[in-house]
Backbone as numpy.savetxt, mean C-alpha at the origin, in Angstrom:
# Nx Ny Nz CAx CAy CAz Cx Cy Cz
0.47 0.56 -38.09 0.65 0.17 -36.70 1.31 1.29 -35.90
2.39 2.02 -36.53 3.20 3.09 -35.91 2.14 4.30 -35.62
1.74 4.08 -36.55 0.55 5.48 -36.96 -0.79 5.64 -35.71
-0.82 4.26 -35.36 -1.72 3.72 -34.79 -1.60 4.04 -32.70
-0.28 3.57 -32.92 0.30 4.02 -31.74 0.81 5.66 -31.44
0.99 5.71 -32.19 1.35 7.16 -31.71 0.11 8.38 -31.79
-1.03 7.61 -32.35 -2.10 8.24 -32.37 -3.08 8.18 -31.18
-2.18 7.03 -30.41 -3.19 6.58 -29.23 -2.01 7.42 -27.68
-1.41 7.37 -28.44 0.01 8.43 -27.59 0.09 9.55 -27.33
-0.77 10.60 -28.54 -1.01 12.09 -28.16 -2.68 11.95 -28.03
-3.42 11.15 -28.00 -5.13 11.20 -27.81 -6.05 11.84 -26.68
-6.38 12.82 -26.69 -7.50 12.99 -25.55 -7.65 11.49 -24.48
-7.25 11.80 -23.52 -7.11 10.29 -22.15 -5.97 8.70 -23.33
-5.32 9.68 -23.44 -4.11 8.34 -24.33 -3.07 8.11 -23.73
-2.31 7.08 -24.11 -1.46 7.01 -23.34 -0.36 7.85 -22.53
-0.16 9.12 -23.07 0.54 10.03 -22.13 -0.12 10.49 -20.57
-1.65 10.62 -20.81 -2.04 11.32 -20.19 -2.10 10.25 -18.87
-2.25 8.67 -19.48 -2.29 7.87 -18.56 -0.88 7.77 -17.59
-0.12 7.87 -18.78 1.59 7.73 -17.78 1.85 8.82 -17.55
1.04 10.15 -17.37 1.44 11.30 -16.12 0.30 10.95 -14.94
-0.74 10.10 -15.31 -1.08 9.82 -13.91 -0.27 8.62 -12.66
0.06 7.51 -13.89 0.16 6.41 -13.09 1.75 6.50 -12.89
2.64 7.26 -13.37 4.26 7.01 -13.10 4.64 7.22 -11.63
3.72 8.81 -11.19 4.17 8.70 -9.43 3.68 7.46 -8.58
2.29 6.44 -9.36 2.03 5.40 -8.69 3.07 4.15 -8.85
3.66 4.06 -9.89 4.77 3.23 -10.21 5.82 3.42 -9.38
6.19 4.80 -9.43 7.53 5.05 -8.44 7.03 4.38 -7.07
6.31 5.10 -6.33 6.20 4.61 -5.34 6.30 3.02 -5.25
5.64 2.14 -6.02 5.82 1.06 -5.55 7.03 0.00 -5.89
7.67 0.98 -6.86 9.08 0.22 -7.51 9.43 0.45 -6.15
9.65 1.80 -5.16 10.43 2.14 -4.26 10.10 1.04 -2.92
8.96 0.98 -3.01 8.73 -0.29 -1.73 9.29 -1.40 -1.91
9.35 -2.03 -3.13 9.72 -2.93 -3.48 10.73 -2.91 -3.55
11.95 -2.26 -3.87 13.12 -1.93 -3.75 13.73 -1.89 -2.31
12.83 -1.74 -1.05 13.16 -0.92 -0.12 13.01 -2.46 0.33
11.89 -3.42 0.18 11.91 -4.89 0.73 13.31 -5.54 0.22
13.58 -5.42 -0.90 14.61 -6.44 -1.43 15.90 -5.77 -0.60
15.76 -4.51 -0.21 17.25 -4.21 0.09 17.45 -4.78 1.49
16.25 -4.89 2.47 16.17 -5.19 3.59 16.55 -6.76 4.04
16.11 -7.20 3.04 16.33 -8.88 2.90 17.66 -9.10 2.63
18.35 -7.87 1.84 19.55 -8.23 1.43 20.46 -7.45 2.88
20.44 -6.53 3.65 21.05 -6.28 4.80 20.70 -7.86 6.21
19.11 -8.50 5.86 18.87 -9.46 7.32 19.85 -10.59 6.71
20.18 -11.06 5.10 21.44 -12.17 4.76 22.13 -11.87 5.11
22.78 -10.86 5.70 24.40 -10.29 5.84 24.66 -10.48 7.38
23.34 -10.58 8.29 23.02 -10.87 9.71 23.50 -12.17 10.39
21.81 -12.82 9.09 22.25 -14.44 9.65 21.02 -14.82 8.98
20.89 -16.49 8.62 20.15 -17.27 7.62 18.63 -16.98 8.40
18.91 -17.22 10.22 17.91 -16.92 10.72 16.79 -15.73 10.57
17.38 -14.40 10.59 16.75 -13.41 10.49 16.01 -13.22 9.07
16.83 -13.79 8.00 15.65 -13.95 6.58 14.89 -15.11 7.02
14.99 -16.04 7.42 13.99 -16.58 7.58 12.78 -16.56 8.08
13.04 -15.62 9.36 11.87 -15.11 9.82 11.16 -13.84 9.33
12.24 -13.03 8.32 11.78 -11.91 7.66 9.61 -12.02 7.07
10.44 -13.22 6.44 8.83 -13.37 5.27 7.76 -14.06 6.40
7.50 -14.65 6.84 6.55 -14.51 8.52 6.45 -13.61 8.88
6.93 -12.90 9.75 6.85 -11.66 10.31 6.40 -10.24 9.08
6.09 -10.30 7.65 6.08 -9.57 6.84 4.38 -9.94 7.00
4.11 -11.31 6.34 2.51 -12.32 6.11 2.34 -11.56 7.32
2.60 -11.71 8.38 1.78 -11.42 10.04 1.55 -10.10 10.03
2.35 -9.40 9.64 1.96 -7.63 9.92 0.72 -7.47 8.73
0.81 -7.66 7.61 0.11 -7.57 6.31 -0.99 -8.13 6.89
-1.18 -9.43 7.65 -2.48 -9.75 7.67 -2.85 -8.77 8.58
-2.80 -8.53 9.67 -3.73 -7.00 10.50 -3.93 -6.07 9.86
-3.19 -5.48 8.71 -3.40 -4.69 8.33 -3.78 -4.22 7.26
-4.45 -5.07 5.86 -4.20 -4.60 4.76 -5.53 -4.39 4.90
-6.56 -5.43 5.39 -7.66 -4.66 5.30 -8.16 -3.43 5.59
-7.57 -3.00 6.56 -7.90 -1.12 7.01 -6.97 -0.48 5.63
-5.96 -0.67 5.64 -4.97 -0.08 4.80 -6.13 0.13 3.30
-5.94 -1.02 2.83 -7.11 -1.12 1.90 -8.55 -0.24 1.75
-8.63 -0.07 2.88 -10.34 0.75 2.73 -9.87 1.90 3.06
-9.20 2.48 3.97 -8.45 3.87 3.69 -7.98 4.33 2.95
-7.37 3.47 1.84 -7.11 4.01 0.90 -7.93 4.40 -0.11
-9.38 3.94 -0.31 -10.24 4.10 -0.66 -10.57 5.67 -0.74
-10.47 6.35 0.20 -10.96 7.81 0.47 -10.22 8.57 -0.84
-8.93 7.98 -0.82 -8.26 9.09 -1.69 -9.29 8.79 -3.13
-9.69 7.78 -3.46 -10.71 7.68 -4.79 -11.80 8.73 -4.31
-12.55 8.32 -3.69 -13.60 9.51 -3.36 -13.41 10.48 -3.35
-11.72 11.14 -2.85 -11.93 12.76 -2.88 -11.64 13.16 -4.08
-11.05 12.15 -4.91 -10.81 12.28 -6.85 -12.07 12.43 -7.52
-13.01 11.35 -6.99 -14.27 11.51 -7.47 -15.07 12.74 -7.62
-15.07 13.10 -5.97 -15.83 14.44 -5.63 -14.97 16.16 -6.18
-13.61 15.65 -6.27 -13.00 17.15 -6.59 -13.43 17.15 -7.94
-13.69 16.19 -8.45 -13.95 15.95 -10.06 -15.29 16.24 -10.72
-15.96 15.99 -9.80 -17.19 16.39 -9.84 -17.76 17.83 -9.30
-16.95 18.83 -8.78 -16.89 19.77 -8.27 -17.79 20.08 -7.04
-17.88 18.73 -5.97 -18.50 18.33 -4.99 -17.36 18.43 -4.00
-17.03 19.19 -3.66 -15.83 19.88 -2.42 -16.45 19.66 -1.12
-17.84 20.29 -1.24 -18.23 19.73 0.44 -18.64 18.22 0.83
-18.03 17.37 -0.02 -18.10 15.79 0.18 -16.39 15.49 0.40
-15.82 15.76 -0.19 -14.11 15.61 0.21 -14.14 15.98 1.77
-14.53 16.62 2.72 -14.24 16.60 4.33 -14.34 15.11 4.99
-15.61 14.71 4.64 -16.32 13.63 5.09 -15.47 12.48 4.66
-15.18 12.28 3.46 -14.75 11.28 2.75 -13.05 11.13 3.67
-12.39 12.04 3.75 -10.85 12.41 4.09 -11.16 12.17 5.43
-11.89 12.54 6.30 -11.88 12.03 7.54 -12.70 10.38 7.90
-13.23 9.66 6.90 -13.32 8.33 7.32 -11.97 7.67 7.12
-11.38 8.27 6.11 -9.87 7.60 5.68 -9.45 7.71 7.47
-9.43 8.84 8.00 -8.49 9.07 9.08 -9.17 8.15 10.18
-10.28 8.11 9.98 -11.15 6.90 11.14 -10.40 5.62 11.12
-11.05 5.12 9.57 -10.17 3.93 9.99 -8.82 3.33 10.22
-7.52 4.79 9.46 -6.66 4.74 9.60 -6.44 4.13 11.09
-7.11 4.95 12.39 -6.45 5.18 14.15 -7.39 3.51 14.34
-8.26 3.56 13.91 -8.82 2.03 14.13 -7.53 1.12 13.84
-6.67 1.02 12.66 -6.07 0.02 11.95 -5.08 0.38 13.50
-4.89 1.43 14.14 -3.29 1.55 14.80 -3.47 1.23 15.98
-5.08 0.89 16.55 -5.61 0.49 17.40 -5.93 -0.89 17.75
-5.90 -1.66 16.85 -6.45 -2.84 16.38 -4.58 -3.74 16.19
-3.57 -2.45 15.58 -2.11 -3.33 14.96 -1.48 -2.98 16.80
-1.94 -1.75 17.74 -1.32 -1.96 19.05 -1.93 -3.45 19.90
-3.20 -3.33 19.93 -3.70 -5.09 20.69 -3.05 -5.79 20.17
-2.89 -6.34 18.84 -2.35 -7.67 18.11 -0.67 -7.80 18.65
0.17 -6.38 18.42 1.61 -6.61 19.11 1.72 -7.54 20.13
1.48 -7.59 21.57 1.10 -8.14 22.38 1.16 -10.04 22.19
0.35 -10.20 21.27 -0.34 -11.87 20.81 0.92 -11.99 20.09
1.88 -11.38 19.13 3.24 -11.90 18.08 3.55 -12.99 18.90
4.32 -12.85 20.11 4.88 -13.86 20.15 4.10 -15.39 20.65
2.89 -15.17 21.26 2.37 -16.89 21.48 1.70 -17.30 20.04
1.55 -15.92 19.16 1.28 -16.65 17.55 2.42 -17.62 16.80
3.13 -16.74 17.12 4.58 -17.29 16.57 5.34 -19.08 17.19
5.03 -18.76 18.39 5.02 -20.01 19.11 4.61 -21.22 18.97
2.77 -20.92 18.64 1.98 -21.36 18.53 2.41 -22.63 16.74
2.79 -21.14 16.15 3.40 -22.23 14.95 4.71 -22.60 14.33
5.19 -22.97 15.66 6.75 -22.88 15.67 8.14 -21.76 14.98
7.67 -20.94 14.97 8.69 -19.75 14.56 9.07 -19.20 15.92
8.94 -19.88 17.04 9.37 -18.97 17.98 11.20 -18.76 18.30
């Protein structure tokens, strides 16, 4: 079993090679996650109100946005794909739809500002 693991630990695409790709993806999201809990823990120190409205106001931004967020993020696969494939003149194209829909998402999250508060209203969080 030891033998087994540690054979899958130094392997051509084994587990090392996987946890030098995915650890900067881990950090990052331990750090978001870290960065929510700390925030929640400064709006308790406020008032019961302000966590309460924390997690609403979190759902409401997330919903405008994850879908763009989501498909922009997409590009960065494609330009992995294409650098990988040694297809360089496809990484321009690919890196600038990311940036398309990025100004769409900031275009789309400026109109919605506006509507927060008769949404909010609308379902009593006002």
């Amino acid at each position: 079993m030891i033998y087994r693991l540690k054979q899958r630990w130094t392997a051509e695409s084994g587990y090392r090679e996987v946890l030098k790709i995915a650890f900067p993806l881990i950090l990052s999201t331990a750090s978001v996650s870290l960065q929510h809990f700390i925030d929640r823990v400064f709006l308790t120190w406020y008032s019961a109100e302000a966590i309460a409205a924390s997690m609403p106001a979190s759902l409401m931004s997330w919903t405008v946005i994850c879908l763009f967020m989501g498909t922009a993020a997409y590009s960065g696969t494609f330009v992995a794909q294409y650098y990988g494939a040694k297809r360089m003149e496809r990484i321009g194209p690919a890196v600038w739809q990311g940036i398309y829909i990025a100004v769409a998402m900031a275009v789309v999250a400026l109109l919605c500002y506006p509507l927060a508060d008769p949404v909010f209203a609308l379902v009593g969080h006002a």
